[in-house]
C-alpha positions as CSV (number, residue, x, y, z in Angstrom):
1,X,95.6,45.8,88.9
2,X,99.1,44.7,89.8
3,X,99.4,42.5,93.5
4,X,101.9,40.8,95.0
5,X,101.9,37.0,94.9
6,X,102.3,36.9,98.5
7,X,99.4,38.7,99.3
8,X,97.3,36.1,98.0
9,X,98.7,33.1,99.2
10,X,96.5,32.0,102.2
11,X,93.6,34.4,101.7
12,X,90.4,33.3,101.2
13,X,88.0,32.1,97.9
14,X,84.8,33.4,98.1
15,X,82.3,32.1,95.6
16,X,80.2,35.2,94.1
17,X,76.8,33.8,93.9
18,X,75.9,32.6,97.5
19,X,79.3,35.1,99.0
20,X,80.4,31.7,101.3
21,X,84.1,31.0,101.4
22,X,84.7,28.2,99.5
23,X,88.7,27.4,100.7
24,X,92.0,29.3,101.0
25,X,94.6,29.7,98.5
26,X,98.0,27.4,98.6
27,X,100.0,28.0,95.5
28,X,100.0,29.8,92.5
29,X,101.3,28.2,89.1
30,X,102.7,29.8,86.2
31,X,103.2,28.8,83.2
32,X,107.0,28.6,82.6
33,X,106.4,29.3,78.4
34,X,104.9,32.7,79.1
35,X,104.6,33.8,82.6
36,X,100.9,33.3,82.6
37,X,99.4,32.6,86.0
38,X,97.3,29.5,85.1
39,X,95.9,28.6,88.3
40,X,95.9,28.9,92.3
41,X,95.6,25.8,94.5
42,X,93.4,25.6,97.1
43,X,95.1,24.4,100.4
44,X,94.3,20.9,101.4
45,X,93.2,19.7,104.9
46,X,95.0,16.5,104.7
47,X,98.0,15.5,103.0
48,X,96.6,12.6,101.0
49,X,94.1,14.4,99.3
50,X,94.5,15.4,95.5
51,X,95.1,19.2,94.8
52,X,92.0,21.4,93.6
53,X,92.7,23.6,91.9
54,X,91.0,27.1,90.6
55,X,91.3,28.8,87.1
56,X,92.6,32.2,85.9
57,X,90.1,32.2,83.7
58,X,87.3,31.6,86.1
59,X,88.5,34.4,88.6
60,X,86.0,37.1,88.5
61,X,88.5,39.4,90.8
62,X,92.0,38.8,92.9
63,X,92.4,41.4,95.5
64,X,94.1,41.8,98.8
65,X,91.8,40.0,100.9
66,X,91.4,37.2,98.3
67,X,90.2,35.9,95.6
68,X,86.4,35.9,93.9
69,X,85.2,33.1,91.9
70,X,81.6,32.9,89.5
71,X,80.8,29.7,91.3
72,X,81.8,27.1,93.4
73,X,81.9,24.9,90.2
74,X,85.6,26.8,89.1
75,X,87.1,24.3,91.6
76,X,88.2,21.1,90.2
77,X,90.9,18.6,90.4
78,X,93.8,19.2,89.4
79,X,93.6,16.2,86.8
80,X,90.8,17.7,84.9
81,X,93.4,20.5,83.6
82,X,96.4,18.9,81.7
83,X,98.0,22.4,81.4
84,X,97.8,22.9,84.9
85,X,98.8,19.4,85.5
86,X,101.7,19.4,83.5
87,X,103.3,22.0,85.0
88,X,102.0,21.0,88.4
89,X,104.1,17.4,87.7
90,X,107.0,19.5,86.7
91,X,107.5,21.1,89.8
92,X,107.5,24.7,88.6
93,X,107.0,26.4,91.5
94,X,108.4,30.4,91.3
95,X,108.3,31.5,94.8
96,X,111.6,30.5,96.4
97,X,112.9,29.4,92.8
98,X,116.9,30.5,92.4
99,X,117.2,33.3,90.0
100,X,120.8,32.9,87.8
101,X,121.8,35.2,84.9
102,X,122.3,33.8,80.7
103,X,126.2,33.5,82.2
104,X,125.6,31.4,84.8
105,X,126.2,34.2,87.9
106,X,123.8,33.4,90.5
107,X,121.8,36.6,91.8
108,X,119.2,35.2,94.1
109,X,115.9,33.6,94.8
110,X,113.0,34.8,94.0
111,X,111.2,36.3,97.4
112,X,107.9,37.7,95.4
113,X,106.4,38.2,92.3
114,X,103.8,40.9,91.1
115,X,101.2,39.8,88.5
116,X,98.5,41.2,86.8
117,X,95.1,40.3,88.0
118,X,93.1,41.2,84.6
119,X,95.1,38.8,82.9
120,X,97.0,37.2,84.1
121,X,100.7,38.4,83.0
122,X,103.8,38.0,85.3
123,X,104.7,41.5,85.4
124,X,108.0,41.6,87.5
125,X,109.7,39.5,90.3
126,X,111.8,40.3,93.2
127,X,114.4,39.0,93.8
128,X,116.7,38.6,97.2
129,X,120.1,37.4,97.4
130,X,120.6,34.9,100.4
131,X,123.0,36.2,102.8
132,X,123.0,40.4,102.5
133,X,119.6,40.7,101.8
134,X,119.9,42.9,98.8
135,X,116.6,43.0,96.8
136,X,116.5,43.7,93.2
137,X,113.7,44.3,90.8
138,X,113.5,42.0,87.9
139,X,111.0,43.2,85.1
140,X,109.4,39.9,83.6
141,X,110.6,41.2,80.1
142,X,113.8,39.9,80.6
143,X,113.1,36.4,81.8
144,X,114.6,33.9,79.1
145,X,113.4,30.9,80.6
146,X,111.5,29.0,84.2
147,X,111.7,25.3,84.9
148,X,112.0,23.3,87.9
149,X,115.6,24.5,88.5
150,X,114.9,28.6,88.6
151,X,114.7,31.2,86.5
152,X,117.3,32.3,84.2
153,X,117.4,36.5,83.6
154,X,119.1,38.0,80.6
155,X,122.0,40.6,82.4
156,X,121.4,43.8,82.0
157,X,123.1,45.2,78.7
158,X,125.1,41.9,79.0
159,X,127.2,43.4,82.0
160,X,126.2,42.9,85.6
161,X,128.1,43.5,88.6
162,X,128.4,40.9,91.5
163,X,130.1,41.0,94.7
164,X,132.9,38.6,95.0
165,X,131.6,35.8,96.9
166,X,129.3,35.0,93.9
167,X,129.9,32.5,91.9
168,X,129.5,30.5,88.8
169,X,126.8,27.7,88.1
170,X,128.8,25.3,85.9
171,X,126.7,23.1,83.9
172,X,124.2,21.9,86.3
173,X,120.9,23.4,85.5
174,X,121.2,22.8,82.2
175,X,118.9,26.1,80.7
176,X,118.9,26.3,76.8
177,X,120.4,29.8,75.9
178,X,118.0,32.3,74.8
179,X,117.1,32.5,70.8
180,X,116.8,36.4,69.8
């Protein structure tokens, strides 16, 4: 099943085996190698307190209203995870990330993403530009790259059109160009 990012942020974590909510869902962390959703946090109570986090792999089912886990024992500290860690330090976050192209045109920020809840995959993202907001469609396919700067696309058939206020990004994000 395909959802919405969006939809799941703040919705409840229900643990399967006694059905008692076990905390609500902050943010959702990808990995930036291959659009895999790794984890969700769990929204903290007070600032000071370390992130827990939750699993894809020990989700039994995402849905609208929220998310089901095997057992209360799928939430742990963020620590305990160095995948989820590492990214976590990296500050890859893709909600809100800018979205350029592979020539540097900036296009947006990333408003949504849809995922698949089986596995995982980072199936497409939406993207809004800042001022008109136009939407566009991005199919995760043509993602060349996601670190803490944004998201570089690969334009489509290497010619996209831009209205002329856009402009250039030169040099500061430093993405690696894409190897094909």
């Amino acid at each position: 099943m395909l959802l919405y990012a969006s939809k799941l942020v703040g919705k409840n974590i229900i643990d399967s085996l006694t059905l008692h909510k076990i905390g609500t869902t902050g943010s959702i962390i990808i990995d930036p190698n291959n659009g895999q959703v790794l984890a969700f946090t769990l929204n903290k109570k007070f600032f000071w307190e370390k992130p827990l986090i939750l699993t894809m792999q020990d989700v039994s089912g995402a849905y609208i209203d929220g998310i089901v886990v095997r057992s209360i024992e799928s939430i742990v500290p963020i620590d305990e995870v160095v995948r989820v860690k590492k990214v976590w330090d990296q500050k890859i976050f893709l909600l809100k990330a800018r979205v350029t192209t592979q020539n540097g045109n900036r296009i947006g920020y990333i408003e949504d993403f849809i995922f698949d809840t089986v596995d995982g995959r980072l199936a497409t993202i939406v993207v809004k530009k800042l001022f008109s907001g136009e939407r566009r469609i991005i199919n995760a396919n043509r993602i060349i790259s996601i670190d803490r700067y944004g998201v570089v696309v690969r334009d489509l058939l290497g010619k996209v059109e831009f209205t002329p206020s856009s402009k250039k990004i030169k040099g500061e994000v430093g993405f690696s160009p894409a190897v094909e």
